[in-house]
N, CA, C and O atoms as a CHARMM CRD file, in Angstrom:
* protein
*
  372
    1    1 UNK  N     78.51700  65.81400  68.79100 PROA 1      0.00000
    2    1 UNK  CA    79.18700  65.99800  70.04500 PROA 1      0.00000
    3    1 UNK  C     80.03200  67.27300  70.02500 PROA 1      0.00000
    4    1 UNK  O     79.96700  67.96800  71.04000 PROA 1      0.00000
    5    2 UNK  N     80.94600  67.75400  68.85800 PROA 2      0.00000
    6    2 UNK  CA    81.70000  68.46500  68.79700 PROA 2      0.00000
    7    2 UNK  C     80.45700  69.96400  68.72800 PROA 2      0.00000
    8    2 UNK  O     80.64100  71.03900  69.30000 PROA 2      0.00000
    9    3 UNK  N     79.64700  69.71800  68.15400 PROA 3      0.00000
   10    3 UNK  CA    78.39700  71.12700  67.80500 PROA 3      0.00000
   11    3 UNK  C     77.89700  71.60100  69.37800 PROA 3      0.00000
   12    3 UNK  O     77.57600  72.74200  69.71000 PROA 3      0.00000
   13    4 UNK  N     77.92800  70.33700  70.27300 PROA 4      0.00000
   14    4 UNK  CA    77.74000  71.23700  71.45100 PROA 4      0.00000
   15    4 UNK  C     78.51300  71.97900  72.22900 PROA 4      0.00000
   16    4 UNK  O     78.14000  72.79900  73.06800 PROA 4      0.00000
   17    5 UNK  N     79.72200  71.64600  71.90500 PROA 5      0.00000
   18    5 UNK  CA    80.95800  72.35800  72.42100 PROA 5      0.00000
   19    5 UNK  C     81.18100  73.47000  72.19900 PROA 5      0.00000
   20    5 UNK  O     81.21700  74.41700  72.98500 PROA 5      0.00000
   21    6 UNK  N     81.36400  73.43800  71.00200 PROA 6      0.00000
   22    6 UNK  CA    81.12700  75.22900  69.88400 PROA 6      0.00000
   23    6 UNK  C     79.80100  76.02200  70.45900 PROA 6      0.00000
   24    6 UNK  O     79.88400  77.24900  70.51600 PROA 6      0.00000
   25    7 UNK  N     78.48100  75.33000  70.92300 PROA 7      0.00000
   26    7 UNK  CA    77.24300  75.96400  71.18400 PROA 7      0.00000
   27    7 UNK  C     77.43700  77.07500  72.28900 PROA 7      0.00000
   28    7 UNK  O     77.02400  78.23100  72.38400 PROA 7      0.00000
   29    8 UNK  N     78.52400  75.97200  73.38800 PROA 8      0.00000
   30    8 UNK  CA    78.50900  76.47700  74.81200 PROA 8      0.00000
   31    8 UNK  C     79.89400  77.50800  74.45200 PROA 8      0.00000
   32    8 UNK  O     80.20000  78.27900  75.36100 PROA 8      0.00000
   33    9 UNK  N     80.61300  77.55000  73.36500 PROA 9      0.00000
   34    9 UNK  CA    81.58200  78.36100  74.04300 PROA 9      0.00000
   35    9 UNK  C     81.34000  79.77500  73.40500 PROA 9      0.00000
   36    9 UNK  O     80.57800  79.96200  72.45700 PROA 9      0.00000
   37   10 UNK  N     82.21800  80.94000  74.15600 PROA 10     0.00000
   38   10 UNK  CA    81.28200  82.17800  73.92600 PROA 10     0.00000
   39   10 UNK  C     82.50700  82.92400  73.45500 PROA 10     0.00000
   40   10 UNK  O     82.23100  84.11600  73.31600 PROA 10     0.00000
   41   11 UNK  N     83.37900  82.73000  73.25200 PROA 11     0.00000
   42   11 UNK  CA    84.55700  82.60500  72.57000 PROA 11     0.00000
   43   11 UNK  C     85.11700  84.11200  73.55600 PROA 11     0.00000
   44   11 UNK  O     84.65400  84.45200  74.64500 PROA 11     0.00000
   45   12 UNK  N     86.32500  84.87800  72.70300 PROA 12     0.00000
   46   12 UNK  CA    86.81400  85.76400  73.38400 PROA 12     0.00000
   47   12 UNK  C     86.10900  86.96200  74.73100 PROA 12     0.00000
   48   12 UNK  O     86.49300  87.42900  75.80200 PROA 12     0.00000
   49   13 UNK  N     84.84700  87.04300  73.81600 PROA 13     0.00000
   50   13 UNK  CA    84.36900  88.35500  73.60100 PROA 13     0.00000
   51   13 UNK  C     82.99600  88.20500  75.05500 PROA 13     0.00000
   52   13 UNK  O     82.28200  89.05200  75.59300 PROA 13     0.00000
   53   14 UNK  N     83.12300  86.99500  75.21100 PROA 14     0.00000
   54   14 UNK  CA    81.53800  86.34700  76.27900 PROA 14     0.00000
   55   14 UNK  C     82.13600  87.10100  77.58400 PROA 14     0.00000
   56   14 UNK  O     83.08700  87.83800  77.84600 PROA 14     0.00000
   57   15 UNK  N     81.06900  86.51500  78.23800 PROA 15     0.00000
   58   15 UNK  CA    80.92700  86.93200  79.86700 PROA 15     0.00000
   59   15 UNK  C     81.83400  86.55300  80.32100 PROA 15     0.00000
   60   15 UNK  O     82.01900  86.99700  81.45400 PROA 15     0.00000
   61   16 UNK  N     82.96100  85.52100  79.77100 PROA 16     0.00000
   62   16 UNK  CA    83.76100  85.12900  81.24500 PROA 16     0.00000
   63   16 UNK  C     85.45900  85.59700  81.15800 PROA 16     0.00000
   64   16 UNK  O     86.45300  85.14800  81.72800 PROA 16     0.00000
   65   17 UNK  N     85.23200  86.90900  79.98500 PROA 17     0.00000
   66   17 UNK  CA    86.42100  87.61600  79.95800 PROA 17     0.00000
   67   17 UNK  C     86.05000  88.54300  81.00400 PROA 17     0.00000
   68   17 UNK  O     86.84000  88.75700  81.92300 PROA 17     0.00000
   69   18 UNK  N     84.95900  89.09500  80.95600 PROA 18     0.00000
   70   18 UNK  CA    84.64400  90.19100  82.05200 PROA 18     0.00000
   71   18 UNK  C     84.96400  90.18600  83.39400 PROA 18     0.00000
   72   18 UNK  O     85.09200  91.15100  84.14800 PROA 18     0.00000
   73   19 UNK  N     85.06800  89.13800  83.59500 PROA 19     0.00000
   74   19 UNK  CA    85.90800  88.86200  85.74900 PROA 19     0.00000
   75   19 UNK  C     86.74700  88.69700  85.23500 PROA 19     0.00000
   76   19 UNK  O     87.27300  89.48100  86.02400 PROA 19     0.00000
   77   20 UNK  N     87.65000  88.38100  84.50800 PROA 20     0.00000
   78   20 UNK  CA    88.98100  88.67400  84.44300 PROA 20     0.00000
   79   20 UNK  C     89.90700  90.15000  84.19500 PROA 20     0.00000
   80   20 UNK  O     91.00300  90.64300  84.46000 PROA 20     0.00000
   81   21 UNK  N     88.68300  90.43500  83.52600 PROA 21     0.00000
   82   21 UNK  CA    89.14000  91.98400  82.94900 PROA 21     0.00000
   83   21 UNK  C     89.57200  92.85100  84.39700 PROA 21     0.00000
   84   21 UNK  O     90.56500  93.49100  84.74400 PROA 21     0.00000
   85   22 UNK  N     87.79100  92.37400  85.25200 PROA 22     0.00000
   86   22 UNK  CA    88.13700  93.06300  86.29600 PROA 22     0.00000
   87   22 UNK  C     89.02100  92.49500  87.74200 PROA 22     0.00000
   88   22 UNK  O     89.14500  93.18000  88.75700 PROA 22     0.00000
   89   23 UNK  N     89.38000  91.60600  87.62800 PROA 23     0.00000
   90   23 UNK  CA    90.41700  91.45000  88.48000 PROA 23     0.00000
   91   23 UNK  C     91.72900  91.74900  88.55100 PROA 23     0.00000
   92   23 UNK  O     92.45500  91.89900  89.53400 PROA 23     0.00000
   93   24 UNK  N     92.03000  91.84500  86.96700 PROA 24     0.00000
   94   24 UNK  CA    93.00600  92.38800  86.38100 PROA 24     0.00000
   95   24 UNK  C     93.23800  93.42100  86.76000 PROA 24     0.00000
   96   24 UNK  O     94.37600  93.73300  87.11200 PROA 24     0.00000
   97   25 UNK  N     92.03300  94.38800  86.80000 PROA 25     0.00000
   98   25 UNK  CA    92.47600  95.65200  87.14100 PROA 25     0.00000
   99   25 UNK  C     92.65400  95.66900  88.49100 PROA 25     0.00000
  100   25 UNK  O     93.78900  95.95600  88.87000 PROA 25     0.00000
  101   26 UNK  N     91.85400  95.44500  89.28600 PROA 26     0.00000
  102   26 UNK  CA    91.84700  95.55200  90.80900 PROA 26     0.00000
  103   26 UNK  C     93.17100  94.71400  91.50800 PROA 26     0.00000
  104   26 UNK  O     93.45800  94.70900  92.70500 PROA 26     0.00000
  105   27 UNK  N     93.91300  93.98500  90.36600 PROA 27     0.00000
  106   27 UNK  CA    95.19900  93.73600  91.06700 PROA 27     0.00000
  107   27 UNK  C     95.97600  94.51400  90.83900 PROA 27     0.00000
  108   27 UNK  O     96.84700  94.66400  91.69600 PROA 27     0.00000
  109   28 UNK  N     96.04000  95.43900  89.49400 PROA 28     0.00000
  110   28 UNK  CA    96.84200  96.35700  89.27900 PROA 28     0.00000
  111   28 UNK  C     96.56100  97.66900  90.21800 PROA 28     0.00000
  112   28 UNK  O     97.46400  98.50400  90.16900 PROA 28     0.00000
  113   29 UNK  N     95.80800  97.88100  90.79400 PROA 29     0.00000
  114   29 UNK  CA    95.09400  98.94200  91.80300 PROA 29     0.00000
  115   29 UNK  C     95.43200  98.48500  92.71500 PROA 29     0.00000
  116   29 UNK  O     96.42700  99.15300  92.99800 PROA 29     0.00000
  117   30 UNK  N     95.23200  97.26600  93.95200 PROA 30     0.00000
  118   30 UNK  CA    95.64900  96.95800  95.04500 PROA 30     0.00000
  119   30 UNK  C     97.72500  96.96600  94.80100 PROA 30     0.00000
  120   30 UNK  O     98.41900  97.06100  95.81300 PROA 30     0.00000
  121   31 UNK  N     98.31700  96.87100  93.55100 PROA 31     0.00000
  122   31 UNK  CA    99.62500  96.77100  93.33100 PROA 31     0.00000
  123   31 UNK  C    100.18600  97.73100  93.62400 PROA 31     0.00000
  124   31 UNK  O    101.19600  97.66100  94.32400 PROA 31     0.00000
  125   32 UNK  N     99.54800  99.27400  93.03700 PROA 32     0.00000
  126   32 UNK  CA    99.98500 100.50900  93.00300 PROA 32     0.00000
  127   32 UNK  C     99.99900 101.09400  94.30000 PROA 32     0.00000
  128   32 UNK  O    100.93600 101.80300  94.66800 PROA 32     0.00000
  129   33 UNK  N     98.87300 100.80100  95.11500 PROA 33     0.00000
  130   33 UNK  CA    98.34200 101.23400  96.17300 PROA 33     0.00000
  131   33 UNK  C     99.43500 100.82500  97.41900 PROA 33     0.00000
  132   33 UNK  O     99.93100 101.48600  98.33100 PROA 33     0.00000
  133   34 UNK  N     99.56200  99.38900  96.99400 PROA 34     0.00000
  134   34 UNK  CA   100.94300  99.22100  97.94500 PROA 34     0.00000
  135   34 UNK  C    102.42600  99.50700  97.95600 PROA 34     0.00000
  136   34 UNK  O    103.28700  99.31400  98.81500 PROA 34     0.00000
  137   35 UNK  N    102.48000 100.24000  96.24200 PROA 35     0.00000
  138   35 UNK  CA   103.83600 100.29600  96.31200 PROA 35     0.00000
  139   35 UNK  C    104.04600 102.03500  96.70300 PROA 35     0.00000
  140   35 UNK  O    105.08300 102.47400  97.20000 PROA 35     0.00000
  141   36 UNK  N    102.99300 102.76900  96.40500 PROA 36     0.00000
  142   36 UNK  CA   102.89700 104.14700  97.09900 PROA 36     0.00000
  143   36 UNK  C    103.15700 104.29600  98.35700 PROA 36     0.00000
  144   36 UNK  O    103.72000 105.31100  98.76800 PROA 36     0.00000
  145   37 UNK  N    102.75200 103.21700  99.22100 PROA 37     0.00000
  146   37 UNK  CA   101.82800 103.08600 100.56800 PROA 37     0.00000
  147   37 UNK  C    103.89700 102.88500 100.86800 PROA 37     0.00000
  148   37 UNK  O    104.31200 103.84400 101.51900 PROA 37     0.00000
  149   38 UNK  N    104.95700 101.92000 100.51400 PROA 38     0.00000
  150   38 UNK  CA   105.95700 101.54600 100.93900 PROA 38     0.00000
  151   38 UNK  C    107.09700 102.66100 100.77500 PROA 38     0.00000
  152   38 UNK  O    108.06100 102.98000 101.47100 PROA 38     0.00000
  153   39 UNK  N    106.39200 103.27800  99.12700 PROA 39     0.00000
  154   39 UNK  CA   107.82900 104.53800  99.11400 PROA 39     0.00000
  155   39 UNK  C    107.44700 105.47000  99.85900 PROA 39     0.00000
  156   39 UNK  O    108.45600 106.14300 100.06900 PROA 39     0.00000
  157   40 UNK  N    106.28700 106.07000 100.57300 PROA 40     0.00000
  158   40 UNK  CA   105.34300 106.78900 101.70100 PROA 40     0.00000
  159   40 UNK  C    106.56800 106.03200 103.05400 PROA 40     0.00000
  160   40 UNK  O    107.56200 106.51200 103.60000 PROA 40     0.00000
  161   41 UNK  N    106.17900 105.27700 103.12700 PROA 41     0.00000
  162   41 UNK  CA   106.84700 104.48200 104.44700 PROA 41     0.00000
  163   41 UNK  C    108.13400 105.03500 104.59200 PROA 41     0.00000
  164   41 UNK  O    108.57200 105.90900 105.34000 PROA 41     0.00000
  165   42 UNK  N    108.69500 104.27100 103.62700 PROA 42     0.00000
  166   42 UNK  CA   110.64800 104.30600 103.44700 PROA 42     0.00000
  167   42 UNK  C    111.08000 106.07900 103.23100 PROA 42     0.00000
  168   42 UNK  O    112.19000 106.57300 103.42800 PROA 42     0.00000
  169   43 UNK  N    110.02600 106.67500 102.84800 PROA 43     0.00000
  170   43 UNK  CA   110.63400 108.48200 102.89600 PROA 43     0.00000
  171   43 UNK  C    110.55000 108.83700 104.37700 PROA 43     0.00000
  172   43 UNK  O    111.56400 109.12000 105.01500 PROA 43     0.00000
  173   44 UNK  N    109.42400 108.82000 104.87600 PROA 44     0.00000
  174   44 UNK  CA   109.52800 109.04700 105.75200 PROA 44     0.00000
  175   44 UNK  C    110.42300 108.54500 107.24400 PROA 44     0.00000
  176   44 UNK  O    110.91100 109.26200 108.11700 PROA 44     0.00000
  177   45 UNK  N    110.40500 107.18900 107.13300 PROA 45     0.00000
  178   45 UNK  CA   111.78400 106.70400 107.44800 PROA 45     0.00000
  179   45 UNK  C    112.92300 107.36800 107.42000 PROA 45     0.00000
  180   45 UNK  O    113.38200 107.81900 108.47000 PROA 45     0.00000
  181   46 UNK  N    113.55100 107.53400 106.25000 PROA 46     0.00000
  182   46 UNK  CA   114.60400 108.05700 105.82100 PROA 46     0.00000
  183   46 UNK  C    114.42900 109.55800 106.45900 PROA 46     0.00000
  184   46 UNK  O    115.14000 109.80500 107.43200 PROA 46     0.00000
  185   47 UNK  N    113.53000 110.59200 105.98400 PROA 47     0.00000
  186   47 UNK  CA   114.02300 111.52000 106.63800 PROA 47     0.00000
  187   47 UNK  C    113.80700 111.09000 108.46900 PROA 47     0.00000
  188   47 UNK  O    114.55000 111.68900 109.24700 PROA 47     0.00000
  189   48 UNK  N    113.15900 110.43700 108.84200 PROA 48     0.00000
  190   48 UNK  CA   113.43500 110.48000 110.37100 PROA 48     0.00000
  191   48 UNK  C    114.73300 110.41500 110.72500 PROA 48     0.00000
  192   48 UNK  O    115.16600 111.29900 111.46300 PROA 48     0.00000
  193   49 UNK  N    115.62300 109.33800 110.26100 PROA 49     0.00000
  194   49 UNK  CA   116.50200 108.96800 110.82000 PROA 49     0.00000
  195   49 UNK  C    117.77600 110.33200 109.73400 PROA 49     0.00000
  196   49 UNK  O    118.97200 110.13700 109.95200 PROA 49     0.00000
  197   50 UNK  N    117.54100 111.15500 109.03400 PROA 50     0.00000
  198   50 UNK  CA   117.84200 112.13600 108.58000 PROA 50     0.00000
  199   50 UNK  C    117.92500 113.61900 109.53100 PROA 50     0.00000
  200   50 UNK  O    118.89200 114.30400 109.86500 PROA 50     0.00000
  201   51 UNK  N    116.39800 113.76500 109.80000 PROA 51     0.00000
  202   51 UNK  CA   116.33100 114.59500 110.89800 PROA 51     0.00000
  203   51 UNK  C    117.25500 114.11800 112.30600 PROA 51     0.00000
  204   51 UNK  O    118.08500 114.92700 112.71900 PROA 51     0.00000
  205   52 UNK  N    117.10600 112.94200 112.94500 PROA 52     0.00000
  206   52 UNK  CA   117.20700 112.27200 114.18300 PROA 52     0.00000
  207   52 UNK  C    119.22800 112.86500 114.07100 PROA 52     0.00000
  208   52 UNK  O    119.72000 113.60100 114.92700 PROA 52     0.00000
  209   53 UNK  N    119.85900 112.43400 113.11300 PROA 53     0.00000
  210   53 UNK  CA   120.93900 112.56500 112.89400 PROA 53     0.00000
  211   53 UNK  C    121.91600 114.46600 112.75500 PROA 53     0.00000
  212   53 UNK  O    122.97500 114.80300 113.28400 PROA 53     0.00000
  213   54 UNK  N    121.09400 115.18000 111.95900 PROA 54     0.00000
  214   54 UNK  CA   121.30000 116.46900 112.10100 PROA 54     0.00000
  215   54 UNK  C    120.97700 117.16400 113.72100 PROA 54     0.00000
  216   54 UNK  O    121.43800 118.12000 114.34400 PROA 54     0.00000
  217   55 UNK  N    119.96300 116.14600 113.98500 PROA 55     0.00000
  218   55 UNK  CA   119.99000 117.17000 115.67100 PROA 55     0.00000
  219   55 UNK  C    120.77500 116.44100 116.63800 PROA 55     0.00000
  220   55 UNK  O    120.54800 116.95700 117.73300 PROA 55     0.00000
  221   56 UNK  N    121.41400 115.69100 116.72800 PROA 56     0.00000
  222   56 UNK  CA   122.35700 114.69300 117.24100 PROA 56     0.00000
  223   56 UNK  C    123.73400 115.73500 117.44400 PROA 56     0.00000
  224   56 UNK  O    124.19900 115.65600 118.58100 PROA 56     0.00000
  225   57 UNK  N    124.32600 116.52400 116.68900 PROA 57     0.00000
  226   57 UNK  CA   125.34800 117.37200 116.90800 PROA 57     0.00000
  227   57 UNK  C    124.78500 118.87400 117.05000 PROA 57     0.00000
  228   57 UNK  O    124.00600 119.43000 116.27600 PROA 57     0.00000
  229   58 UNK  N    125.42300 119.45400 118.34500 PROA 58     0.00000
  230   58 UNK  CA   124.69200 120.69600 118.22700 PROA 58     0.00000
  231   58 UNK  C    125.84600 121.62500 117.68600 PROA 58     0.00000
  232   58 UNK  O    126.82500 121.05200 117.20700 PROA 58     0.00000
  233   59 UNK  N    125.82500 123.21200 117.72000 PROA 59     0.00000
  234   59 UNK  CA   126.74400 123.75600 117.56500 PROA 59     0.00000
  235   59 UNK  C    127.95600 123.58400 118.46700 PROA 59     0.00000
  236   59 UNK  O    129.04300 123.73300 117.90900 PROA 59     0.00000
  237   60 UNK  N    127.95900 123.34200 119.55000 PROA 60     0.00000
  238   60 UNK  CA   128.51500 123.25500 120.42700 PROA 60     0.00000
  239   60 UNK  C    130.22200 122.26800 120.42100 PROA 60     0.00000
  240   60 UNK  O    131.43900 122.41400 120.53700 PROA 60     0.00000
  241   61 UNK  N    128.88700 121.01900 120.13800 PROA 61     0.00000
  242   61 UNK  CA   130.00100 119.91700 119.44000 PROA 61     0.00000
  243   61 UNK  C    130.51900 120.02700 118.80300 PROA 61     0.00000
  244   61 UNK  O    131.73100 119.93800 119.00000 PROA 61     0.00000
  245   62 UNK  N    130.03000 120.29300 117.59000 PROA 62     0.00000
  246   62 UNK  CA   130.94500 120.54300 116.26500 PROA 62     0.00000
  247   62 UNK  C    132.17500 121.75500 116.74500 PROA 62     0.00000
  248   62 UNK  O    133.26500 121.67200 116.18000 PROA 62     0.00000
  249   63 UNK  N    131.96300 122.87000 117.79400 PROA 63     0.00000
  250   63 UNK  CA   133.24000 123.67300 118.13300 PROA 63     0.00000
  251   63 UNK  C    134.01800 122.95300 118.65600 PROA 63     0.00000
  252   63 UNK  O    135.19200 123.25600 118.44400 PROA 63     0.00000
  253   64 UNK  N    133.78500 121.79500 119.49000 PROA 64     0.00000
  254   64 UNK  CA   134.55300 121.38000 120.42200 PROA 64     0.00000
  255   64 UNK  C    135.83800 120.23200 119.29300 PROA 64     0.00000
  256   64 UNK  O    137.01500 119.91000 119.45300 PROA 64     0.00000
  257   65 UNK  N    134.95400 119.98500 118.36900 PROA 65     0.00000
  258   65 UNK  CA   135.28500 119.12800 117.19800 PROA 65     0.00000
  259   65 UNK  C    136.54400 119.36300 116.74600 PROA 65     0.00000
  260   65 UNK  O    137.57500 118.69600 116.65500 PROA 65     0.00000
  261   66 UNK  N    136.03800 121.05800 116.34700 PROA 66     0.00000
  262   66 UNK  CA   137.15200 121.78600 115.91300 PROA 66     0.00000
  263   66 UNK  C    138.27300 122.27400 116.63900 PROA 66     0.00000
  264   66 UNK  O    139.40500 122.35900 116.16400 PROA 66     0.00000
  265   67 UNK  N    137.93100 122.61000 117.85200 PROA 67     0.00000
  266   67 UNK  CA   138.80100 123.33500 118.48400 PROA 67     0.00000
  267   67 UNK  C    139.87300 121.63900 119.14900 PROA 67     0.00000
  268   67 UNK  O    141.08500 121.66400 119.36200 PROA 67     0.00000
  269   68 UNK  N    139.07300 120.53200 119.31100 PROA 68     0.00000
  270   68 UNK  CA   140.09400 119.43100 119.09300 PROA 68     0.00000
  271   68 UNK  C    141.13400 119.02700 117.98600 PROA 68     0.00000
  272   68 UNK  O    141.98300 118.20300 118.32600 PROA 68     0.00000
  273   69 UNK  N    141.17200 119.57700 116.52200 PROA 69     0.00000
  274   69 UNK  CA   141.12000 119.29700 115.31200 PROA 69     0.00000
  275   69 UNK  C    142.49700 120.16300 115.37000 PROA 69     0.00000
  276   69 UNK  O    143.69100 119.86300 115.35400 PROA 69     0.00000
  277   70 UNK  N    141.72600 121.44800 115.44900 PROA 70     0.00000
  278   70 UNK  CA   143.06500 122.04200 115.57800 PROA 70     0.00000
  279   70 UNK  C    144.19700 122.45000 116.76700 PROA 70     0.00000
  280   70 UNK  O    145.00500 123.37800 116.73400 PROA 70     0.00000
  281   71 UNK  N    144.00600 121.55600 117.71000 PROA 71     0.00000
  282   71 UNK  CA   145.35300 121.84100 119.22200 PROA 71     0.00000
  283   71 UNK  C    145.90200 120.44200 118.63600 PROA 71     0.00000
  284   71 UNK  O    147.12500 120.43200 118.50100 PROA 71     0.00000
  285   72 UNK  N    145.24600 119.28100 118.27000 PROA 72     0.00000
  286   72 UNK  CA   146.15500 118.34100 117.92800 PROA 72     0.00000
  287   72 UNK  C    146.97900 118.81000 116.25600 PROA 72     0.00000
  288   72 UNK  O    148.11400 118.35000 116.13500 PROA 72     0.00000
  289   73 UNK  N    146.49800 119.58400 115.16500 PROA 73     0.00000
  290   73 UNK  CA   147.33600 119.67400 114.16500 PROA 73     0.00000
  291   73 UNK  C    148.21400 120.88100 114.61900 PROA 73     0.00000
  292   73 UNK  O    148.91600 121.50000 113.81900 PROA 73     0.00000
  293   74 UNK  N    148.12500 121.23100 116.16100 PROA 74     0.00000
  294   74 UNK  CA   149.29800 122.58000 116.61900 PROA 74     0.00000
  295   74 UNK  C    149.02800 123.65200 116.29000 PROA 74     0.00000
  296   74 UNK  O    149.74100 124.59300 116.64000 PROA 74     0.00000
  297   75 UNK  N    148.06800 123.81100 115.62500 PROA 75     0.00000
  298   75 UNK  CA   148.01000 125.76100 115.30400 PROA 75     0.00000
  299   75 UNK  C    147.56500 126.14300 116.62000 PROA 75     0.00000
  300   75 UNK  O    147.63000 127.37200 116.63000 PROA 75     0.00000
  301   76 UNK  N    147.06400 125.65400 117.95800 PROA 76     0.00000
  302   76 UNK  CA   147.31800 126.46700 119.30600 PROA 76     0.00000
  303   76 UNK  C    147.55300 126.00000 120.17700 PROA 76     0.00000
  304   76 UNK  O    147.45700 124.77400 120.23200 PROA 76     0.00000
  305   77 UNK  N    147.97700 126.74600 121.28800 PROA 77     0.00000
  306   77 UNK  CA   148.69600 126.21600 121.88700 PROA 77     0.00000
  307   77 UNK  C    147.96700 125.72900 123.18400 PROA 77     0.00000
  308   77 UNK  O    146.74800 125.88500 123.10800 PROA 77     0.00000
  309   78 UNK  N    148.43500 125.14500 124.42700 PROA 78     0.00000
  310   78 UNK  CA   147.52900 123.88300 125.38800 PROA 78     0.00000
  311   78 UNK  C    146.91600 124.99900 126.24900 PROA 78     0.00000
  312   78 UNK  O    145.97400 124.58300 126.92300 PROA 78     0.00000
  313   79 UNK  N    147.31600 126.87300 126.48200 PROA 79     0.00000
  314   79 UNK  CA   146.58800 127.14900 127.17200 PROA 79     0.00000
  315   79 UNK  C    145.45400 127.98600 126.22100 PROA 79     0.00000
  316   79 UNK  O    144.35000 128.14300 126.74400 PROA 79     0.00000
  317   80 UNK  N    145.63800 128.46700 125.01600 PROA 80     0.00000
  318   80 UNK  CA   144.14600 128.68400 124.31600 PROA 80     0.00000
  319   80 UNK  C    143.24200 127.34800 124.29400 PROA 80     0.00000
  320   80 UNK  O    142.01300 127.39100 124.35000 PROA 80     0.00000
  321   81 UNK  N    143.81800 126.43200 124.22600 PROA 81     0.00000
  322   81 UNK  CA   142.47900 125.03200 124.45300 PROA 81     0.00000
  323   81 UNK  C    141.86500 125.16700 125.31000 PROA 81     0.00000
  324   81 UNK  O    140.64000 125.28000 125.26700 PROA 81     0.00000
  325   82 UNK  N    142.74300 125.19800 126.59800 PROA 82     0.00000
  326   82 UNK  CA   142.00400 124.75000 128.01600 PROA 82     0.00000
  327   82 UNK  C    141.05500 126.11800 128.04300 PROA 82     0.00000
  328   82 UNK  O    139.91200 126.02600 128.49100 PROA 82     0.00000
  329   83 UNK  N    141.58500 127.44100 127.53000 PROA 83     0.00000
  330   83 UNK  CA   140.70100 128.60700 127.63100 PROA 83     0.00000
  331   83 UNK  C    139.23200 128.29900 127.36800 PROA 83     0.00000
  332   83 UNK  O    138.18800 128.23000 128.01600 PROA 83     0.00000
  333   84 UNK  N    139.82200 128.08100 125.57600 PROA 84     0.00000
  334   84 UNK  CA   138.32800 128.12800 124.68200 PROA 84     0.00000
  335   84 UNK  C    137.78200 127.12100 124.47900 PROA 84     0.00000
  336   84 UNK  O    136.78900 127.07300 123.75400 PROA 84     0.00000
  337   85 UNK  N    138.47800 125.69500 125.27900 PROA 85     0.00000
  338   85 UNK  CA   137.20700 124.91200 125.79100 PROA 85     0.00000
  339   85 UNK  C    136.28700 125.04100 127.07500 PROA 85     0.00000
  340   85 UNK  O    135.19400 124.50400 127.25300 PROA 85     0.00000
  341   86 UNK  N    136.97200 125.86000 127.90900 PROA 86     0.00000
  342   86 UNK  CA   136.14600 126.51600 128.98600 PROA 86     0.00000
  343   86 UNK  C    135.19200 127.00000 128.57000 PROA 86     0.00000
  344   86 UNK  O    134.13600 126.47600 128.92300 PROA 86     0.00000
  345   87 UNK  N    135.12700 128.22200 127.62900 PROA 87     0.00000
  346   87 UNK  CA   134.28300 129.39300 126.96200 PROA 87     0.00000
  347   87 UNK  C    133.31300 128.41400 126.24400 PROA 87     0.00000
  348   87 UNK  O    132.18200 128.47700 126.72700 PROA 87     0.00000
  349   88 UNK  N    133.44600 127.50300 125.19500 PROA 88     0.00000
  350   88 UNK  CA   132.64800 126.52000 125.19100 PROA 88     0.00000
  351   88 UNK  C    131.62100 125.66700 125.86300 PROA 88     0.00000
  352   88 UNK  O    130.47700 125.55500 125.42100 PROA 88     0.00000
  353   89 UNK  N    132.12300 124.97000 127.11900 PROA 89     0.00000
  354   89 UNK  CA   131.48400 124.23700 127.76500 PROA 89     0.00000
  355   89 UNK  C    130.66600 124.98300 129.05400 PROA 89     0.00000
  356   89 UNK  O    129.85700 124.47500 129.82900 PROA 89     0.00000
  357   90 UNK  N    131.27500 126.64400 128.98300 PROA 90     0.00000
  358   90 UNK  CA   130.32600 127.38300 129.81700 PROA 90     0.00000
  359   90 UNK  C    128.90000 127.83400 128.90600 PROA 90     0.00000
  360   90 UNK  O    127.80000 128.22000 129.30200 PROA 90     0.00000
  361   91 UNK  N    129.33500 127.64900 127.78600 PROA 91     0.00000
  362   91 UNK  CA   128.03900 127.95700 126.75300 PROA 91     0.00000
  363   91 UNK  C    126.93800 127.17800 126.65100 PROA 91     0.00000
  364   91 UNK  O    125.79200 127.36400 126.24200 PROA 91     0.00000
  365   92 UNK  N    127.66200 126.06800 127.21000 PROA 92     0.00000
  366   92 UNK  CA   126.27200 124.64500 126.86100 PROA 92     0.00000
  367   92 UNK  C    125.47900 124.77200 128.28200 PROA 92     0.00000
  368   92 UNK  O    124.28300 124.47800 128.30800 PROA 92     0.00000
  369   93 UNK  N    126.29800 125.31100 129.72900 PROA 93     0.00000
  370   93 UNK  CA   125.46100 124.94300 130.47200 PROA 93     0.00000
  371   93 UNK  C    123.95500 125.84000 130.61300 PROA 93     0.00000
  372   93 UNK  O    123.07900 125.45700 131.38800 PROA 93     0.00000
């Protein structure tokens, strides 16, 4: 009983390592494939909302930023504001 057992088995080296071998691989291939496919995704993501954010302030703003920045810490005074936020906001139109 035990001699037919030993007959049928094909030990390490038989046919029925071979679908394993290759599934093995083809999971490690479908694995890679998706984790490329996600850091692909998430970069591009990232710079969108990278780009989306740098064009969000133009030059404009950022003067107005400043020229707020500094009438409230007092280095000028309320009629250079009202000036050179004029000169400003005639620039954007």
């Amino acid at each position: 009983m035990m001699r037919h057992f030993y007959n049928d088995f094909d030990g390490l080296w038989g046919l029925h390592m071979i679908g394993g071998w290759l599934v093995g691989i083809l999971f490690l291939i479908v694995l890679v494939v998706i984790i490329i496919y996600a850091i692909n995704k998430f970069s591009q993501l990232y710079m969108q909302t990278k780009r989306n954010g740098l064009q969000s302030s133009s030059p404009e703003d950022e003067a107005l930023k400043i020229l707020n920045m500094r009438f409230a810490n007092g280095e000028i005074t309320e009629e250079e504001y009202e000036r050179k936020k004029r000169l400003i906001q005639n620039k954007q139109l």
